[in-house]
C-alpha positions as YAML, in Angstrom:
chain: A
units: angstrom
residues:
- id: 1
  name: UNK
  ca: [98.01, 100.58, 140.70]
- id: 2
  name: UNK
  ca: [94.99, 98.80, 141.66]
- id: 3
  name: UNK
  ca: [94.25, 101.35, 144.66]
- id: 4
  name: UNK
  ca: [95.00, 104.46, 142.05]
- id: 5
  name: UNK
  ca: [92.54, 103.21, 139.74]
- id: 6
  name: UNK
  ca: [89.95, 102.28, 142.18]
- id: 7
  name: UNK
  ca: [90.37, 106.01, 143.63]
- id: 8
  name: UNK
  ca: [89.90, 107.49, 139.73]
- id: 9
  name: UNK
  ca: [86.46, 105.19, 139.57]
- id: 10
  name: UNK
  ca: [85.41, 106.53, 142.93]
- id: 11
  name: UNK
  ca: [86.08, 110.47, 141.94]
- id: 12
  name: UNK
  ca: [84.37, 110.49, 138.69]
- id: 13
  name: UNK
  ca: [81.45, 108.81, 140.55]
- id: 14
  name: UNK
  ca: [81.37, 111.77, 142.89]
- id: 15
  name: UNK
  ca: [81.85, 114.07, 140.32]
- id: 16
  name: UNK
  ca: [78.68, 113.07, 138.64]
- id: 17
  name: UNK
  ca: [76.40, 112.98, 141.75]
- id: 18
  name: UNK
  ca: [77.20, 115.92, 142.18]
- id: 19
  name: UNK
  ca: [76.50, 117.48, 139.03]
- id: 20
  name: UNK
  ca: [79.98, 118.20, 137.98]
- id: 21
  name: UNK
  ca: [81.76, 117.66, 134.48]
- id: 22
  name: UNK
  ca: [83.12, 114.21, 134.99]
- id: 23
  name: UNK
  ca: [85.73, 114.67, 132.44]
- id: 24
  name: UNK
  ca: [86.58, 117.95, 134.32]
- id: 25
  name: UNK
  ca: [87.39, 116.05, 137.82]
- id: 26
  name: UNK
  ca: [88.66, 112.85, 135.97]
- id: 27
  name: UNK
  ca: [91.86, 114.76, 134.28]
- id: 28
  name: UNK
  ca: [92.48, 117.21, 137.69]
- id: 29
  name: UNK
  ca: [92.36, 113.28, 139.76]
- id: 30
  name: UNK
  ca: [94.56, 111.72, 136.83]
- id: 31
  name: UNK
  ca: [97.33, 114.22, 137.20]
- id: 32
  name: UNK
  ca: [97.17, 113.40, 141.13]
- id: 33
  name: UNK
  ca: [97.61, 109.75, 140.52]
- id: 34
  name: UNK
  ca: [100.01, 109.97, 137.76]
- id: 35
  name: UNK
  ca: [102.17, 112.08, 140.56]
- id: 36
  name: UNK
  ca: [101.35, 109.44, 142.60]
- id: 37
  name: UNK
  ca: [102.35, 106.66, 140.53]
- id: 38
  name: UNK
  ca: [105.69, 108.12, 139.75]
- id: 39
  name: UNK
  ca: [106.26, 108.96, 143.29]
- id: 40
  name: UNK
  ca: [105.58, 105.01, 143.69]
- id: 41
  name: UNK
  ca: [107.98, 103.93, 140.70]
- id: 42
  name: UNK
  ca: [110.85, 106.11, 142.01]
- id: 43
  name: UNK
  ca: [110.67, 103.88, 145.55]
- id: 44
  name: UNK
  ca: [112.05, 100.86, 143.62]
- id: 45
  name: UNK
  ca: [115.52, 103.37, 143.78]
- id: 46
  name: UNK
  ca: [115.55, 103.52, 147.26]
- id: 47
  name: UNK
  ca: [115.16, 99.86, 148.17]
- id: 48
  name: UNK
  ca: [111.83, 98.38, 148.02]
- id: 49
  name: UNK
  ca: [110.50, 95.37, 145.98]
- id: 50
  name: UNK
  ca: [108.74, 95.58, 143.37]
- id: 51
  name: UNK
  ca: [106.16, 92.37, 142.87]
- id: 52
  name: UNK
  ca: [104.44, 91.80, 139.63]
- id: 53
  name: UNK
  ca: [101.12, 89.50, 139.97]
- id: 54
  name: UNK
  ca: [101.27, 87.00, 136.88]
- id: 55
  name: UNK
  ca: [98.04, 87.35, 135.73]
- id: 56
  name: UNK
  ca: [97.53, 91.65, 135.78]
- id: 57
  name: UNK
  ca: [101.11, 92.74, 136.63]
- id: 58
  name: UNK
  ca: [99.97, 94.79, 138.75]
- id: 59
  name: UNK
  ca: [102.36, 96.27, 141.26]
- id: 60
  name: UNK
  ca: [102.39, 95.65, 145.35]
- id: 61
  name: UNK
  ca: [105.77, 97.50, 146.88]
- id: 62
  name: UNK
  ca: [106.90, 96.32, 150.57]
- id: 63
  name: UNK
  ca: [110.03, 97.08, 152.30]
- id: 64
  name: UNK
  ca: [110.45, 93.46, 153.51]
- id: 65
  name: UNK
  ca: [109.54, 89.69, 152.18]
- id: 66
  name: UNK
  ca: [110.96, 86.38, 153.47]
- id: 67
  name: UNK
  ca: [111.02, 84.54, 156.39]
- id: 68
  name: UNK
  ca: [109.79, 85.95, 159.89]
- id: 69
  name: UNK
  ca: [113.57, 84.08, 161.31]
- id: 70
  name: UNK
  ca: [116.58, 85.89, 160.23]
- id: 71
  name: UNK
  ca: [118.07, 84.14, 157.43]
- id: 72
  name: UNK
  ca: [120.79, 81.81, 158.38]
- id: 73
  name: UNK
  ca: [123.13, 83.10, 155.22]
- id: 74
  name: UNK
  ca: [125.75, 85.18, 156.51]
- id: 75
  name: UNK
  ca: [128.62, 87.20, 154.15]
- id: 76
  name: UNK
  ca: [131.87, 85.30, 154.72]
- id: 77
  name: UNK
  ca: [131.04, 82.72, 157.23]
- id: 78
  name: UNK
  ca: [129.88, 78.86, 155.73]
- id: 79
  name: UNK
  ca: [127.31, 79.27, 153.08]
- id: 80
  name: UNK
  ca: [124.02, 77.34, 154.61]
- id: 81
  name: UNK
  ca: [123.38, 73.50, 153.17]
- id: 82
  name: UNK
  ca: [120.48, 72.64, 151.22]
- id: 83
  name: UNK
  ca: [118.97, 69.54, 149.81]
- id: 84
  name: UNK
  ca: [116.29, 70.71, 146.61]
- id: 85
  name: UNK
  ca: [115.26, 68.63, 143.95]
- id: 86
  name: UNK
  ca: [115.45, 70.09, 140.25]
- id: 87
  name: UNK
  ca: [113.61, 70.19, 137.93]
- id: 88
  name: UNK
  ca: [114.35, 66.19, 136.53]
- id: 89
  name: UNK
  ca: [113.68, 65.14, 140.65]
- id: 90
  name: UNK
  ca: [117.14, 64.66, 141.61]
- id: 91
  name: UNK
  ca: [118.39, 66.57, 144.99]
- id: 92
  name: UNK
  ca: [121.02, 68.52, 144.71]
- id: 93
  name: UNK
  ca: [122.88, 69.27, 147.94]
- id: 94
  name: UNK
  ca: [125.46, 72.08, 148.23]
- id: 95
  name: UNK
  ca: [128.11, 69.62, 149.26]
- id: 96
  name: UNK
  ca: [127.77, 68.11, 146.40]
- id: 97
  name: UNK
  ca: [129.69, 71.21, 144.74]
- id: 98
  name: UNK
  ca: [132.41, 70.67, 147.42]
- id: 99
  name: UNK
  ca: [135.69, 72.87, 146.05]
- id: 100
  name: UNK
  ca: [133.76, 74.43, 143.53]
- id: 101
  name: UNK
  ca: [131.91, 78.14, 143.75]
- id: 102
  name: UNK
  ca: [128.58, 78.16, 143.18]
- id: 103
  name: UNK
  ca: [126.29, 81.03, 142.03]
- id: 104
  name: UNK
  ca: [122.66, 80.75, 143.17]
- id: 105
  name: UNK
  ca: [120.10, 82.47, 141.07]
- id: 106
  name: UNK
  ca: [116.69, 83.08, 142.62]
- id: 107
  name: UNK
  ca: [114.54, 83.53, 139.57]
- id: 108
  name: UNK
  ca: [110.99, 83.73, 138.56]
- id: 109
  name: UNK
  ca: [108.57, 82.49, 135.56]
- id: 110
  name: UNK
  ca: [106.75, 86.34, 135.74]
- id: 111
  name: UNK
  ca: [108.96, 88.48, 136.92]
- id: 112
  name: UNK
  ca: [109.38, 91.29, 134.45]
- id: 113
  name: UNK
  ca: [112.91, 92.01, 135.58]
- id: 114
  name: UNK
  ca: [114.08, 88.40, 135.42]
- id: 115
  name: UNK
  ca: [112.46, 88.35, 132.03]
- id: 116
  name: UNK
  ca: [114.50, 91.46, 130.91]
- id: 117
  name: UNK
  ca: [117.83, 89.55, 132.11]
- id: 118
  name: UNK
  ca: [116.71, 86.74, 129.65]
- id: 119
  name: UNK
  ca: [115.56, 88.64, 126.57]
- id: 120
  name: UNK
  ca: [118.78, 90.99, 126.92]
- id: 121
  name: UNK
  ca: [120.75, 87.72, 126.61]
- id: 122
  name: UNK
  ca: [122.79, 89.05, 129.49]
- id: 123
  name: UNK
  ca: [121.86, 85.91, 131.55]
- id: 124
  name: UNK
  ca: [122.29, 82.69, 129.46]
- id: 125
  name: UNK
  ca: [125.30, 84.33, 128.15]
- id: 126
  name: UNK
  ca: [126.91, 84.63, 132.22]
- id: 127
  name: UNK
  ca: [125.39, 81.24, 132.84]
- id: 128
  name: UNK
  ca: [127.01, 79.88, 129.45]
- id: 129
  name: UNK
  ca: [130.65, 82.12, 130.47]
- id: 130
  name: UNK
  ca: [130.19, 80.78, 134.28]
- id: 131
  name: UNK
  ca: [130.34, 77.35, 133.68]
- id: 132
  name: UNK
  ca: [132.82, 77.16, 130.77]
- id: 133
  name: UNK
  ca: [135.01, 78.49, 133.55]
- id: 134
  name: UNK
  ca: [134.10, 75.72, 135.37]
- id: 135
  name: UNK
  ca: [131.65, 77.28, 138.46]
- id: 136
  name: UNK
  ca: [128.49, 75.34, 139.05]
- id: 137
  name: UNK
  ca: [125.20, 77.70, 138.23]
- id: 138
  name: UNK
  ca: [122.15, 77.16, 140.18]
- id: 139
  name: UNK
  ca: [118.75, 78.43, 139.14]
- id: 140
  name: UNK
  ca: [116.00, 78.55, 141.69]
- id: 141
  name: UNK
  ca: [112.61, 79.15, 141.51]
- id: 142
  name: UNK
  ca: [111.23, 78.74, 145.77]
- id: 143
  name: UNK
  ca: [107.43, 79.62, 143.84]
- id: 144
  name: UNK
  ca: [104.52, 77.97, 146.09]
- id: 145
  name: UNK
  ca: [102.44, 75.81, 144.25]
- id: 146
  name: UNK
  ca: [99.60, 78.31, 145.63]
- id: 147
  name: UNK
  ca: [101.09, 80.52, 143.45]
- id: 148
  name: UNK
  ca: [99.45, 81.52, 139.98]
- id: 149
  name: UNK
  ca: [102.86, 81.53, 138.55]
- id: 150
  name: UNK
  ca: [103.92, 78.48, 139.60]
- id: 151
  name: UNK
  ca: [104.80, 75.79, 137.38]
- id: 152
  name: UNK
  ca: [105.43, 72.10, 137.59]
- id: 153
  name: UNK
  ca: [109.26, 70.80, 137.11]
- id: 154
  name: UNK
  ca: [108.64, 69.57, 133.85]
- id: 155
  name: UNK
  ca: [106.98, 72.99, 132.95]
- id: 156
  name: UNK
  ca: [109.73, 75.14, 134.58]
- id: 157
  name: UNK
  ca: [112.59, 73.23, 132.58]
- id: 158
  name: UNK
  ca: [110.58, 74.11, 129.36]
- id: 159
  name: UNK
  ca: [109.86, 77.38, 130.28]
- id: 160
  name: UNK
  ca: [113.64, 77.94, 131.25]
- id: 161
  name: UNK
  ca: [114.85, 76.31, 128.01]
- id: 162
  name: UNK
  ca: [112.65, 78.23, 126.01]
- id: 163
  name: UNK
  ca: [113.93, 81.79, 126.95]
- id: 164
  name: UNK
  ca: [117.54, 80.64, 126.97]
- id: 165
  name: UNK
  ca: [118.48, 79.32, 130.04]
- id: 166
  name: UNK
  ca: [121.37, 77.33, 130.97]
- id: 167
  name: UNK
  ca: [121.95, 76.79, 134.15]
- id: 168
  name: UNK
  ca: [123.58, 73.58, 135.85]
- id: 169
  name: UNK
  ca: [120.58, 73.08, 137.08]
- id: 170
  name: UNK
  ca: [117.49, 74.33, 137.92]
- id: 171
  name: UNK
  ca: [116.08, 73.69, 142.10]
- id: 172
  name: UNK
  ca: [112.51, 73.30, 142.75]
- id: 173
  name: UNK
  ca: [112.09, 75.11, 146.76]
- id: 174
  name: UNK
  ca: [108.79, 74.77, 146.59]
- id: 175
  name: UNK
  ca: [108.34, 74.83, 150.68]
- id: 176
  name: UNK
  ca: [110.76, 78.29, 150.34]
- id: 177
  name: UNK
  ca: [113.05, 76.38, 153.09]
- id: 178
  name: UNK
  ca: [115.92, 77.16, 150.43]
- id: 179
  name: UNK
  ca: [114.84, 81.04, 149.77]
- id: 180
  name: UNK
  ca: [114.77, 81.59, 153.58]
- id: 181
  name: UNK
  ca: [117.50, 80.33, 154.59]
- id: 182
  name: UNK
  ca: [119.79, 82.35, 152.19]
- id: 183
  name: UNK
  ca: [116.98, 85.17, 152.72]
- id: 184
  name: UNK
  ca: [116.03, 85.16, 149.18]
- id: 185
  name: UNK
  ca: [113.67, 87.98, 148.60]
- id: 186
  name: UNK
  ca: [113.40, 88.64, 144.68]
- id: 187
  name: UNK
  ca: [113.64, 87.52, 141.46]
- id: 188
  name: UNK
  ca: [117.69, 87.56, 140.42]
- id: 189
  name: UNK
  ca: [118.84, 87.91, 144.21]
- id: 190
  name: UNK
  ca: [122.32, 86.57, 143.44]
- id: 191
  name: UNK
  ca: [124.52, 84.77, 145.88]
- id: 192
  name: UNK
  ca: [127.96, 83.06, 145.51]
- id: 193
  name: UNK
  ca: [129.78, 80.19, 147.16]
- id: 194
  name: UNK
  ca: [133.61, 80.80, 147.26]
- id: 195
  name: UNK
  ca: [135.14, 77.23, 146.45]
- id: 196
  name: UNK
  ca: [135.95, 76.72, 150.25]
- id: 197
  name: UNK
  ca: [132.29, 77.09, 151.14]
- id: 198
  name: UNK
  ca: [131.75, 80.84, 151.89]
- id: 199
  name: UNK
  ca: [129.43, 82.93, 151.34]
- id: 200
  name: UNK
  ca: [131.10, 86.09, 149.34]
- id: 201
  name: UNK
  ca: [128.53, 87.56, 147.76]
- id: 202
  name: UNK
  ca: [125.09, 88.64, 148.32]
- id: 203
  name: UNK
  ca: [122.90, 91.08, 146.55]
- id: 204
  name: UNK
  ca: [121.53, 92.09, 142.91]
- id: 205
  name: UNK
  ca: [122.50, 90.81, 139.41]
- id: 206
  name: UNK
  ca: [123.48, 94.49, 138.50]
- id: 207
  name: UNK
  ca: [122.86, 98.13, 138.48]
- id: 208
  name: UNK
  ca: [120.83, 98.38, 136.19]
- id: 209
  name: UNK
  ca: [117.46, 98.01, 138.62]
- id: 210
  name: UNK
  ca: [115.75, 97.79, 135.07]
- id: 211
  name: UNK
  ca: [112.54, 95.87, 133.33]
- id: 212
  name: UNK
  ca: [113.79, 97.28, 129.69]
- id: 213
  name: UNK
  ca: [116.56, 94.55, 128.28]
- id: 214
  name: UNK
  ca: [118.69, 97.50, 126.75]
- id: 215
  name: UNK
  ca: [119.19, 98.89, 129.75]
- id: 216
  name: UNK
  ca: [119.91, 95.36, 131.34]
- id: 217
  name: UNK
  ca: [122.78, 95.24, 128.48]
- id: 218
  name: UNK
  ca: [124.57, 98.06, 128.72]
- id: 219
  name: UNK
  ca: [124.78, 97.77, 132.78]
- id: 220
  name: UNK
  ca: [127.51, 96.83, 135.21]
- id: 221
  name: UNK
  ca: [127.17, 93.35, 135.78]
- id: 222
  name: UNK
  ca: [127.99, 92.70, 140.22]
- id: 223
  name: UNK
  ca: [127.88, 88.95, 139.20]
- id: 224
  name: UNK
  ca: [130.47, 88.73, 136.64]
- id: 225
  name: UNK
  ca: [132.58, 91.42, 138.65]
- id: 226
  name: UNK
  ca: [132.15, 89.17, 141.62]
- id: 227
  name: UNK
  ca: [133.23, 85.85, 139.93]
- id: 228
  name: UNK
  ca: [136.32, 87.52, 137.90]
- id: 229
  name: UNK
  ca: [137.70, 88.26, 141.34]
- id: 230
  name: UNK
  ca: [137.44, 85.43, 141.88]
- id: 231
  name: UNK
  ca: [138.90, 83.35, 139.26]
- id: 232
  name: UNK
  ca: [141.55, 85.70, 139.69]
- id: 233
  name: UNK
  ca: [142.79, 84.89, 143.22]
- id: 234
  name: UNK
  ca: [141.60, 87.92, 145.06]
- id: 235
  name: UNK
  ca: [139.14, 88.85, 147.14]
- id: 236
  name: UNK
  ca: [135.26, 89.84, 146.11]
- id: 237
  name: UNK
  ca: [135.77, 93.46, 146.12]
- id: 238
  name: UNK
  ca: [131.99, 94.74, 146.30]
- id: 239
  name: UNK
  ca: [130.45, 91.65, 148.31]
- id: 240
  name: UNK
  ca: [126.95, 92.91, 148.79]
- id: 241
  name: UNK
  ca: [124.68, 95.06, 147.03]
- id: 242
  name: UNK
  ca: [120.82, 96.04, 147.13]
- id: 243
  name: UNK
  ca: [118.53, 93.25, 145.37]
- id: 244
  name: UNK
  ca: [116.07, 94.36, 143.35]
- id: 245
  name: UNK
  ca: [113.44, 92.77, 141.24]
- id: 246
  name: UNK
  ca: [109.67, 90.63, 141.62]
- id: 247
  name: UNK
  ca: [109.11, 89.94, 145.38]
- id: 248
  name: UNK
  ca: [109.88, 85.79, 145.52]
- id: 249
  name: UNK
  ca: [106.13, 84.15, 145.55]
- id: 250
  name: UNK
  ca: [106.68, 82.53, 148.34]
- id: 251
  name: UNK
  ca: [103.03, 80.53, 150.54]
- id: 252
  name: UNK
  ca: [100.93, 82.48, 152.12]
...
């Protein structure tokens, strides 16, 4: 959106150097960037992430963020270890949940989609459902401390509490060792940790690929579908779908 915007500036600047009706030029380049923009928004469909900057919201798309090593995560072998502190400075180690699954939830303090999941209720209520049945619920936030969304433990807990979260806990990764080794790349990437240790599932919190909280309520939830499997004896039957969401603010 910056770039679009920079191009309108730059046309009606032409436009009047040249002696032409500014106003004229400005709604023929609109219509071009507005085709432009939606042409942009529909990417989000086919895969790409969508990154909002905390300050402007302004969107960057890429068709890859994370590590530049392969992420060690695979579907249905041993789920990687990790050793994160949360938010109150304990570390919390995935053996630690030894013979219970465990759902990982890569979150973010801008992320307009994660923010959706919250204000739909959708999340604290699956958090809330999760753990009455007894699986362990992981929130993680891998932000750098570069970051201009990043927020200090204390601040993250309050921020989490205040739009309803409740997790089992919510990880600190701020070195993104965590993120890249499960290959984390957005906000509400979802993973879970059979009780034996797998990995059997990987991918978004639904289909709803949505910012708008009504939409985020009235979609299929993979998570919940995931974890009911579970709980039921059989196998995960869709174990990996596309993440979408906020790009994870990881250094650099």
């Amino acid at each position: 959106m910056i770039g679009l915007t920079v191009a309108l500036a730059a046309l009606q600047a032409v436009a009047s150097l040249r002696g032409v009706a500014a106003s004229r030029t400005t709604d023929s380049a609109a219509k071009q960037l507005t085709n432009a923009f939606n042409e942009e928004h529909a990417m989000i469909r086919r895969g790409f992430l969508f990154t909002a900057a905390a300050a402007s919201w302004s969107a960057l798309w890429s068709p890859r963020v994370g590590a530049e090593t392969p992420p060690a995560a695979k579907l249905g072998k041993a789920a990687p270890a990790f050793n994160v502190p949360d938010t109150m400075g304990r570390r919390r180690t995935l053996a630690e949940f030894k013979g219970k699954t465990v759902v990982l939830e890569w979150t973010s303090t801008s992320c307009p989609f994660a923010a959706a999941q919250y204000a739909s209720g959708r999340m604290p209520q699956l958090q809330r459902w999760a753990i009455g049945k007894g699986i362990v619920w992981l929130s993680v936030l891998s932000t750098h401390s570069s970051r201009g969304d990043y927020l200090a433990p204390a601040q993250a807990e309050a921020f989490d509490r205040q739009r309803g979260g409740a997790p089992s806990a919510l990880l600190i990764d701020g070195d993104g060792t965590m993120g890249h080794t499960y290959g984390a790349t957005t906000a509400d990437h979802m993973f879970i940790v059979a009780a034996n240790g797998t990995l059997v599932y990987a991918g978004g919190i639904d289909d709803s690929e949505s910012r708008d909280p009504k939409e985020v309520a009235a979609s299929h939830n993979h998570v919940r579908a995931a974890l009911e499997d579970l709980l039921a004896g059989r196998r995960v039957a869709v174990p990996s779908t596309e993440p979408f969401g906020c790009a994870v603010s990881y250094a650099g």
